[in-house]
ZALUMZA-976838 format. One record per residue (C-alpha): residue number from 1; x, y, z. Coordinates in nm, 2 decimals, padded with zeros to 4 digits. Layout:
! ZALUMZA-976838
    n       x       y       z
  NUM       X       Y       Z
...
! end
This chain:
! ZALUMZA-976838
    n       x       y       z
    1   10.48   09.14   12.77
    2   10.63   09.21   12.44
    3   10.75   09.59   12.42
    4   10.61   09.72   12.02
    5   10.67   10.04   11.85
    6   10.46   10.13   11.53
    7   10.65   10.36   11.26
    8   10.41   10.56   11.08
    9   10.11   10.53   11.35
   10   09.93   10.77   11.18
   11   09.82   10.58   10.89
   12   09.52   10.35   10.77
   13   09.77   10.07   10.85
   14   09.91   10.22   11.17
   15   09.59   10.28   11.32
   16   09.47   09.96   11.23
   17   09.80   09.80   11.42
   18   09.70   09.99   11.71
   19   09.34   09.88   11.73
   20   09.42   09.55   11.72
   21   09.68   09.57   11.94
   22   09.49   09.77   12.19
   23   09.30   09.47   12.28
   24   09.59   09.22   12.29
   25   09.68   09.11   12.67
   26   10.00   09.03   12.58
   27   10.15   09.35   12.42
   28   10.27   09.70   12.52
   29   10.26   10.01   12.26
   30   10.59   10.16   12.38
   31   10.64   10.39   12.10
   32   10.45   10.56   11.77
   33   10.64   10.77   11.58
   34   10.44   11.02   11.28
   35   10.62   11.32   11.12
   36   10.33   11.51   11.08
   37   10.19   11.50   11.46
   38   10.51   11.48   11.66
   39   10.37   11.59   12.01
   40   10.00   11.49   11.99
   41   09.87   11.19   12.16
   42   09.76   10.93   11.92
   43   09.36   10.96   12.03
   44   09.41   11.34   12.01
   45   09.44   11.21   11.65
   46   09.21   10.97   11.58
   47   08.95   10.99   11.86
   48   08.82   10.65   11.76
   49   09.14   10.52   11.99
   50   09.02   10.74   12.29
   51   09.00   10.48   12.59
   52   09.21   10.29   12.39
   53   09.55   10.45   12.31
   54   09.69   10.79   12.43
   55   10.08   10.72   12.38
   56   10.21   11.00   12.24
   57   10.37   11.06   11.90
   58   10.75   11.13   11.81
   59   10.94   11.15   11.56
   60   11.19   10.83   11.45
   61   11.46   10.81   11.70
   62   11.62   10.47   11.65
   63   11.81   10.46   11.97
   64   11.47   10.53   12.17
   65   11.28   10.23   11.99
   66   11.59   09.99   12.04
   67   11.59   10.09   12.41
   68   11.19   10.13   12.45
   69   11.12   09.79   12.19
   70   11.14   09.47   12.09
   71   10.98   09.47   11.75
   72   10.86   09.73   11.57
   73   10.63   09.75   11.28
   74   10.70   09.96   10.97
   75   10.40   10.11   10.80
   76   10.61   10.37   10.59
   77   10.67   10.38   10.20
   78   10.89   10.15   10.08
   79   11.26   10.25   10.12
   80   11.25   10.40   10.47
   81   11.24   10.00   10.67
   82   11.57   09.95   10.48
   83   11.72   10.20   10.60
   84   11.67   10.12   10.96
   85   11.68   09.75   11.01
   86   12.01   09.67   11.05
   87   12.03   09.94   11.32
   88   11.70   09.77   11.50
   89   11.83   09.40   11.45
   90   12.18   09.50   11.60
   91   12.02   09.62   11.89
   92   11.79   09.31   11.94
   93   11.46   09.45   11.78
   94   11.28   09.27   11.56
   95   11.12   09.37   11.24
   96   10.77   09.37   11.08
   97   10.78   09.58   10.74
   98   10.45   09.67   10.59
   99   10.58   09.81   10.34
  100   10.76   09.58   10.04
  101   11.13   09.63   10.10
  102   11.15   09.26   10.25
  103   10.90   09.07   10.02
  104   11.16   08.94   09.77
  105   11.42   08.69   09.76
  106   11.60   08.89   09.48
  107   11.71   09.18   09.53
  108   11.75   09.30   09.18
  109   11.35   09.23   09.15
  110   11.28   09.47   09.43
  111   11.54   09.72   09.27
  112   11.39   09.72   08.92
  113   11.02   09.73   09.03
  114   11.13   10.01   09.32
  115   11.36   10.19   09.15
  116   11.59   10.19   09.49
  117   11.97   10.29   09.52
  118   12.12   10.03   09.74
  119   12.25   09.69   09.56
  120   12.15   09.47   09.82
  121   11.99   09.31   10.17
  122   12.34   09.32   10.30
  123   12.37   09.05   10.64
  124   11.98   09.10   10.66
  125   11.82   08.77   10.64
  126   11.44   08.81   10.55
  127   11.12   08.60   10.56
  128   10.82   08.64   10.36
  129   10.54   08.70   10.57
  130   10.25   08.45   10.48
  131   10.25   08.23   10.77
  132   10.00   07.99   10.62
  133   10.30   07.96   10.37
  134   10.60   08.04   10.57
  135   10.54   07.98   10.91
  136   10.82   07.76   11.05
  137   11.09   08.03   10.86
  138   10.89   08.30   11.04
  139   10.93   08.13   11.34
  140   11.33   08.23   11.37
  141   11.30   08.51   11.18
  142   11.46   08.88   11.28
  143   11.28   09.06   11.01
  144   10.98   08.97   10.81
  145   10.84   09.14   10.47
  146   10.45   09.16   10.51
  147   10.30   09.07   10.22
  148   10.08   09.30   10.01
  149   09.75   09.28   09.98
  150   09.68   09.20   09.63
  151   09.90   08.90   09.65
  152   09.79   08.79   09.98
  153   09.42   08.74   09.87
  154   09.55   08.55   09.51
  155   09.86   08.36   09.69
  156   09.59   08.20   09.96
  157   09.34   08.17   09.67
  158   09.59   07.97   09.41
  159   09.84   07.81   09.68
  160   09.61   07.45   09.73
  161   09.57   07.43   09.36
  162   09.89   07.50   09.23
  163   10.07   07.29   09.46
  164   09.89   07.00   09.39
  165   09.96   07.03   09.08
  166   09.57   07.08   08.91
  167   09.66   07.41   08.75
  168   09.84   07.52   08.38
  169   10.08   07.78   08.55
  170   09.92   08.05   08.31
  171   09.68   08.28   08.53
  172   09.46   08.54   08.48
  173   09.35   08.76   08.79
  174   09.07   09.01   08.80
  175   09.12   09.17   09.15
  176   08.87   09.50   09.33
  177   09.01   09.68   09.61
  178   08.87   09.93   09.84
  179   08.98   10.30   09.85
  180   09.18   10.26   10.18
  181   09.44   10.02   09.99
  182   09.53   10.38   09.84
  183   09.67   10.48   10.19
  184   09.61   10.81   10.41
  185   09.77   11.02   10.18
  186   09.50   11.29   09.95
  187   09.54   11.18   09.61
  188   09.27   11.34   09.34
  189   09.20   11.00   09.25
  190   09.08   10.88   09.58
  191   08.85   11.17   09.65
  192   08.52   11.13   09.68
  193   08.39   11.26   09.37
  194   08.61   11.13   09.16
  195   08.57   10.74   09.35
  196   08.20   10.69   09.41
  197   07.97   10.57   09.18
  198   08.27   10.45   08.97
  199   08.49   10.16   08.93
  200   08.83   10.14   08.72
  201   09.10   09.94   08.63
  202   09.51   10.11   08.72
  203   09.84   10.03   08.67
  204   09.70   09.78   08.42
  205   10.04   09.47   08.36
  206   10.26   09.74   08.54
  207   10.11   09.67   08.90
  208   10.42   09.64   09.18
  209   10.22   09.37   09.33
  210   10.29   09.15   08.98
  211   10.66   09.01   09.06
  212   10.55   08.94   09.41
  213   10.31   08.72   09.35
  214   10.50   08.56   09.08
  215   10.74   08.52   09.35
  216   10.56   08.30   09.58
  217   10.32   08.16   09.31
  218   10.66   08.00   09.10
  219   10.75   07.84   09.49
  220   10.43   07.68   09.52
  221   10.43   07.58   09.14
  222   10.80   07.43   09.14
  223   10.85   07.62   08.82
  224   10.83   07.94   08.66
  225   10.47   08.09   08.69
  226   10.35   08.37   08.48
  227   10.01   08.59   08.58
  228   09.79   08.84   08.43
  229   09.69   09.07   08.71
  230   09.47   09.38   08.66
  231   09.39   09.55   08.95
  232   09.02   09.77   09.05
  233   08.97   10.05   09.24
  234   08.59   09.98   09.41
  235   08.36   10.28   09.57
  236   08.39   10.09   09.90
  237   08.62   10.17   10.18
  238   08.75   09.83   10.26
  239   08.80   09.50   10.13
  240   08.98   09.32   09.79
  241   08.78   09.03   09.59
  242   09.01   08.85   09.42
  243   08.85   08.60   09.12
  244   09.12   08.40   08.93
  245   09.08   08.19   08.62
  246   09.28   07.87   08.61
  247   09.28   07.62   08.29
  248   09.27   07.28   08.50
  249   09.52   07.06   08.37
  250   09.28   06.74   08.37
  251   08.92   06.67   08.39
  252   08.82   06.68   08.80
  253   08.51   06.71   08.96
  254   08.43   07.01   09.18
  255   08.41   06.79   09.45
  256   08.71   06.67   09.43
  257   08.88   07.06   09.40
  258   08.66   07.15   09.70
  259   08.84   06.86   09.90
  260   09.18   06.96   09.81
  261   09.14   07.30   09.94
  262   08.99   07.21   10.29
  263   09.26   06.94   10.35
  264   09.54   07.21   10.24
  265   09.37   07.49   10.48
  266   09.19   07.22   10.78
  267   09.41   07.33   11.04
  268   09.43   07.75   10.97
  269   09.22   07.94   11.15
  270   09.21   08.22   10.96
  271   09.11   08.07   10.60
  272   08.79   07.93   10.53
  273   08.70   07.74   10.23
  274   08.35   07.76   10.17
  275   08.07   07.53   10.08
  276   08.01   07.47   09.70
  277   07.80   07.71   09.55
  278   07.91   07.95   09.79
  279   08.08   08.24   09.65
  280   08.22   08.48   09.95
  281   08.20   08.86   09.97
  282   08.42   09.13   10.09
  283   08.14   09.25   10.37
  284   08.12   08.84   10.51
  285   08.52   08.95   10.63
  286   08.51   09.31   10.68
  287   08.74   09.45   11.00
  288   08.88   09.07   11.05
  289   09.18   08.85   10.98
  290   08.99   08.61   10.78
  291   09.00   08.50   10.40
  292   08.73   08.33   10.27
  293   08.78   08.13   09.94
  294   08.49   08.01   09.66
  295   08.57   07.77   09.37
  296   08.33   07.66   09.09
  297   08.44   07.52   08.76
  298   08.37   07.63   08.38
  299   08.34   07.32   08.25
  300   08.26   07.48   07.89
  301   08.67   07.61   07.91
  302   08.75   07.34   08.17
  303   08.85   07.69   08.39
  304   08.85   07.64   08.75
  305   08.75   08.00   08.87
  306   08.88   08.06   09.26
  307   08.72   08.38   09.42
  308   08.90   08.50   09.74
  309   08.81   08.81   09.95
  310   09.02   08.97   10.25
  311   08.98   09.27   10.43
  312   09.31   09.43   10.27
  313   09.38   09.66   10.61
  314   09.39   09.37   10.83
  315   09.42   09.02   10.66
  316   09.58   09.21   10.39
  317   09.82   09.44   10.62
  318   09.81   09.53   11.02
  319   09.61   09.22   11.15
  320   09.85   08.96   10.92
  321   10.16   09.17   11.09
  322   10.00   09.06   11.39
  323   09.99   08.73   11.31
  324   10.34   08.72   11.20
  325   10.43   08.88   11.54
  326   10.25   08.64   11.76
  327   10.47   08.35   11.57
  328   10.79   08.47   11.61
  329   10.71   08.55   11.99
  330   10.55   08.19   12.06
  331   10.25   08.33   12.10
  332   09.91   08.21   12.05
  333   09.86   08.26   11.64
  334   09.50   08.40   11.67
  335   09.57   08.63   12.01
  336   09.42   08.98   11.99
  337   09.27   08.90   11.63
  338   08.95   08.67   11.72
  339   08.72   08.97   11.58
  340   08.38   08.89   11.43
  341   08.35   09.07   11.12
  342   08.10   09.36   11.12
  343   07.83   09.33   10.93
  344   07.62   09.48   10.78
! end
């Protein structure tokens, strides 16, 4: 059984790693730490774990998880995981960070867009968490940086096109999230009367998520890759829809872009490229681990157009930190996250 500890239980992502995880036969929740309800049982919390979960809360003791653990996932703000993983990997504990201390490969990237104090990783050697990407690094890997959500649904969305080379690498990306991607935290923005009935644009070419997926987008590209990202917030409470618009470099049939995808994703579970003239929706993945990707072609702009919808609390956080668990522990890819979406 693999021993896990959650940081930050009490969260939309925390609780989300615990409902998976509560059905997973081959893991133990040894530990959940919360500052605000050190004491309480986790279903005293949320009673939609009652039956499920009643391990009860502490606050972050590092030499309790190291003896108690053998990974842990971080769903705190960014800058706490750093703080803690060399202590947890010199112990023998491996790391899942939710949050985006681990997701670049420089460090002065993370610094500027973070704004934090330390200069860099130090002996930490980190792996970018998108195992349909990244999986054999995973594999070995003492701490991985789970991906964001945002450039989980575009990197999944692009990755077939751009590395086969079909693509200019200048992209724009029109991307609608749900209210949860905002977190647990009360914000004025996020309350109900100020949300529903309403959709908006934020942090319009200043988005965090920006050098991220420039990141992994350049990788797949073999050369510098630019993007125009503006980001939604959607009156729903999960789910992102991703559309991208793509000048194709060449004349190519849809046909022939349709094929390209399915061979690049024929053998991952958890993305499914859908027929032409299907375009997918955020409800046809809601409360699973699966993206769904749509492609049709402007042929008046010669755009392709590739539409890609996650549900951004699993796919897009807790149930792809599953998936990057089960890898670096051998096990099954798809254990404990064969959920049907619910619908309607």
């Amino acid at each position: 059984m693999v021993r896990v500890g959650i940081l930050g239980a009490t969260g939309y992502t925390g609780v989300e790693l615990i409902r998976i995880l509560s059905n997973h036969e081959d893991v133990q929740i040894k530990y959940l730490s919360s500052q605000n309800f050190n004491g309480k049982k986790i279903e005293d919390v949320y009673h939609s774990l009652k039956g499920y979960c009643d391990v009860e809360l502490h606050e972050l003791n590092i030499d309790d998880i190291v003896e108690s653990c053998d990974v842990v996932f971080a769903a705190l703000p960014s800058g706490y995981a750093m703080n803690i993983a060399e202590k947890l990997c010199n112990g023998g504990v491996k790391l899942i960070d939710l949050g985006a201390d681990f997701r670049f490969d420089d460090f002065n990237m993370y610094k500027e867009w973070y704004e934090t104090d330390k200069d860099d990783y130090g002996n930490l050697k980190r792996v970018y968490g998108l195992p349909e990407i990244h999986r054999q690094e995973i594999k070995n890997a003492m701490v991985v940086g789970n991906p964001g959500c945002y450039p989980t649904s575009v990197i999944l969305g692009l990755a077939p096109a751009l590395k086969c080379g079909i693509i200019e690498d200048h992209i724009i990306i029109d991307s609608k999230s749900g209210v949860s991607g905002a977190g647990h935290s009360p914000k004025q923005g996020n309350m109900y009367a100020e949300c529903n009935e309403s959709i908006k644009p934020y942090n319009v070419a200043k988005h965090r998520h920006i050098p991220e997926i420039e990141q992994e987008l350049s990788k797949l590209n073999h050369e510098d890759t630019k993007v125009i990202f503006t980001p939604h917030l959607t009156p729903m409470t999960r789910g992102i829809l991703s559309t991208m618009y793509c000048r194709l470099k060449k004349d190519i049939s849809i046909e022939s872009i349709h094929e390209i995808y399915r061979e690049f994703y024929k053998d991952e579970y958890f993305v499914k490229v859908l027929d032409i003239g299907e375009y997918p929706s955020t409800k046809s993945v809601y409360g699973s681990n699966f993206c769904h990707i749509g492609l049709e072609i402007d042929r008046h702009s010669n755009t392709l157009i590739v539409m890609s919808v996650i549900d951004n609390l699993v796919k897009g956080a807790s149930g792809q930190a599953v998936q990057n668990m089960n890898i670096m522990f051998g096990i099954d890819e798809a254990k404990g996250l064969k959920m049907v979406p619910v619908f309607p």
